[in-house]
N, C-alpha and C positions, 0 to 999 in steps of 0.2 A: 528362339528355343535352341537350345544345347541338341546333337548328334549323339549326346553322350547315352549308351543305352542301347541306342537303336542297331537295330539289326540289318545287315547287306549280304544279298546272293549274287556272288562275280560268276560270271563265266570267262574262259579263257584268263584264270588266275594264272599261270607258273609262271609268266614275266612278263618285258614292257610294261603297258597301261595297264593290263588288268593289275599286275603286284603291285607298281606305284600306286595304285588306286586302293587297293588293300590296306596297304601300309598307311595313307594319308590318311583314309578313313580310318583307321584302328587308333591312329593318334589323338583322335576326336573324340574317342572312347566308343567308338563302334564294333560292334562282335562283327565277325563275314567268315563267309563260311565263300570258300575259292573250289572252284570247278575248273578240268581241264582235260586234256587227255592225258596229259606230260605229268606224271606223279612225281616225280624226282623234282619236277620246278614247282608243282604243289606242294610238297613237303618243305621245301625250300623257302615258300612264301610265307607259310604257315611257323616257320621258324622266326622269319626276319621280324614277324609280328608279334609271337612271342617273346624276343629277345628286347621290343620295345614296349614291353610290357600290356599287350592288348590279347585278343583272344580272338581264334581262330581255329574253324576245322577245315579239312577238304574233304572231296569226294571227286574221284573221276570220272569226270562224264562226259559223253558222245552228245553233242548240242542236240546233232538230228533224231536223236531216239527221246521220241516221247515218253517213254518209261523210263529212262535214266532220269531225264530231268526232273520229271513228277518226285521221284525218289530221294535226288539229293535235295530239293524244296524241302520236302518234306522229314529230310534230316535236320535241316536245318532248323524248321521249325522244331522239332525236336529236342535239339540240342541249346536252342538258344527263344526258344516261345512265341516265333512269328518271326514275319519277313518284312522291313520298312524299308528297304533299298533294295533295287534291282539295276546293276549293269551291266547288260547285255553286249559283251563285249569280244567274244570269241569271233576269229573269222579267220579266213584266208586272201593268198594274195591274188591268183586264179593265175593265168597262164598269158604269159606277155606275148601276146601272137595277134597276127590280123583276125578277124573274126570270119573268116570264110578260110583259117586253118584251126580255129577251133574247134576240139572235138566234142560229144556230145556228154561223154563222163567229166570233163572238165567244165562245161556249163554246168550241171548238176550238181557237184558239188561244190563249186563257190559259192550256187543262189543258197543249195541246200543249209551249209554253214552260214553264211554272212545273212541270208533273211529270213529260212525258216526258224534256225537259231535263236534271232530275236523274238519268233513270232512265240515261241516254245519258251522262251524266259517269261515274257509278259506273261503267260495261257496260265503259266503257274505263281507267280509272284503274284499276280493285282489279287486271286481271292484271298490270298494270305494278305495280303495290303488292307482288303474291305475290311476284313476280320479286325486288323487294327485301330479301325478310323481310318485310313488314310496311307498315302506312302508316295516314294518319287524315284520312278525310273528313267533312266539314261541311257539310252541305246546308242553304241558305236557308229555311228557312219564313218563321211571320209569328206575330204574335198574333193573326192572322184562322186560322191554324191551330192554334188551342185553343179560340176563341170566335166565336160567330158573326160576321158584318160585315153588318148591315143594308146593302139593296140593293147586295150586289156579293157575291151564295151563290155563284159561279162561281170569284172568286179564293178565298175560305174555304175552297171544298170542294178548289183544289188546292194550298193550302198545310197540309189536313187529309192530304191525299193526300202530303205530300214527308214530314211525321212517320211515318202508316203505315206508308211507304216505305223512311225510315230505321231504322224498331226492326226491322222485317223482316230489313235488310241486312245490320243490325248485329248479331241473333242465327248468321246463316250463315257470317258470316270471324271470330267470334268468335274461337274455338283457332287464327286462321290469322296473327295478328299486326295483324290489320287492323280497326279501331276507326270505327263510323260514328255519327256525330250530328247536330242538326240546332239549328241559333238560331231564335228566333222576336224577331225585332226588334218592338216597337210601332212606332206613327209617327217615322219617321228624318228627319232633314234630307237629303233625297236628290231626283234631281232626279225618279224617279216620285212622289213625296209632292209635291212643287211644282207639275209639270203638274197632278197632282189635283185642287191648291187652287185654279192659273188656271183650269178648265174649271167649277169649281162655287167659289167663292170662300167659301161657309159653311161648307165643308171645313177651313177655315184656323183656324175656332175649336173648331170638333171636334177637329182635330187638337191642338191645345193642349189640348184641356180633359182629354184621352180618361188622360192619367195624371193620378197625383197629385201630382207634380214638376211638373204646368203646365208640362212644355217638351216641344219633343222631342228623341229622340235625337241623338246625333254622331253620323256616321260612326266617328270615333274612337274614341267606346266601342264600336259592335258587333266593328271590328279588334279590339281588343282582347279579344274572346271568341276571334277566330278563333285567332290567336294563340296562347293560351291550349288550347283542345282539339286544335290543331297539333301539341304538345309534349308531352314525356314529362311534363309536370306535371299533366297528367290523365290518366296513364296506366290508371285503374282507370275512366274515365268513358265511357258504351256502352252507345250506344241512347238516348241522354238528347238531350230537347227543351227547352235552354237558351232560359228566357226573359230579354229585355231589353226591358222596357218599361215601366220607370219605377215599376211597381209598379200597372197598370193591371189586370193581369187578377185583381189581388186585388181589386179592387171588387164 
């Protein structure tokens, strides 16, 4: 079955994965409606999409407030009749430090973004999914959510936290139509993996080194998973933590 029609609520739309995800999905002839804090890079997504002839709204919103989120869901169904794609995609990178110099505002707000975040996309997309028949969420993890990340156990542990999260989800809508999974990207060319590299610069050849491709990610191939477990061509695929990372955590 054709995406064409169907509807998606991104979070963390104004760039990287979330916009290439936009964008691929619009190409497909999917309406999405992009969420973020960053309006200038929503405006901006929401252009790239119109300019390729698809359809798009955003709304700004704060992942951890339940009331925002409820709200732009609910625009969206609004504006476009219901919600068949959710991906849960916002996050942060948390703070590159031993975890006995972590402080307590920085655990909180990485679990806060990176797990409540998804917890708060799913809470509102799956009854707008029921309402449909059916639908398929993608939750952002990492390869720091299969494998440890030296000095950053904070985002590890909540992008450990967005897989348990997912196979959980995913066994409860199972018989209901509604299909939950999650990507685990390695190092992306995204603009958190940039900041990364300006704040610690030796980052820049770790991040190279960490697959066995010596590169990193596109954007464009993680779209292209989203894509992919969007669609009825993975129709049998649930509860699975799709890795993309070059072939790193086979090391």
């Amino acid at each position: 079955m054709s995406l064409d029609g169907k509807v998606a609520f991104i979070t963390g739309g104004a760039s990287g994965i979330g916009r290439a995800s936009a964008l691929k999905l619009a190409a497909q002839g999917v309406k999405v409606c992009v969420t973020d804090l960053n309006e200038d890079g929503l405006k901006e997504t929401v252009s790239q999409v119109e300019a390729s002839g698809g359809e798009a709204i955003y709304a700004v919103v704060n992942v951890v407030k339940a009331d925002q989120m409820q709200a732009a869901v609910e625009q969206t169904v609004a504006a476009f009749g219901g919600v068949d794609i959710g991906l849960n995609n916002a996050g942060v990178g948390g703070a590159m430090v031993a975890v006995d110099a972590l402080d307590e505002g920085s655990w909180d707000t990485t679990i806060d973004v990176n797990l409540k975040g998804v917890w708060l996309g799913m809470k509102y997309q799956i009854p707008q999914m029921l309402k449909r028949g059916g639908g398929s969420v993608i939750n952002v993890a990492s390869l720091a959510g299969l494998v440890g990340f030296r000095f950053n156990a904070v985002y590890a542990a909540s992008k450990h936290g967005v897989i348990g999260l997912t196979k959980s989800v995913a066994l409860e809508y199972a018989t209901r139509g509604i299909r939950v999974n999650a990507i685990c990207p390695g190092f992306t060319e995204t603009p958190m993996v940039n900041d990364m590299v300006e704040m610690i610069p030796r980052m820049g050849e770790v991040t190279q080194r960490s697959s066995p491709m010596r590169r990193l990610g596109h954007v464009d191939e993680i779209a292209d998973a989203v894509v992919y477990l969007a669609g009825d061509t993975s129709s049998f695929v649930n509860g699975h933590a799709l890795t993309l990372d070059g072939g790193a955590s086979a090391q």
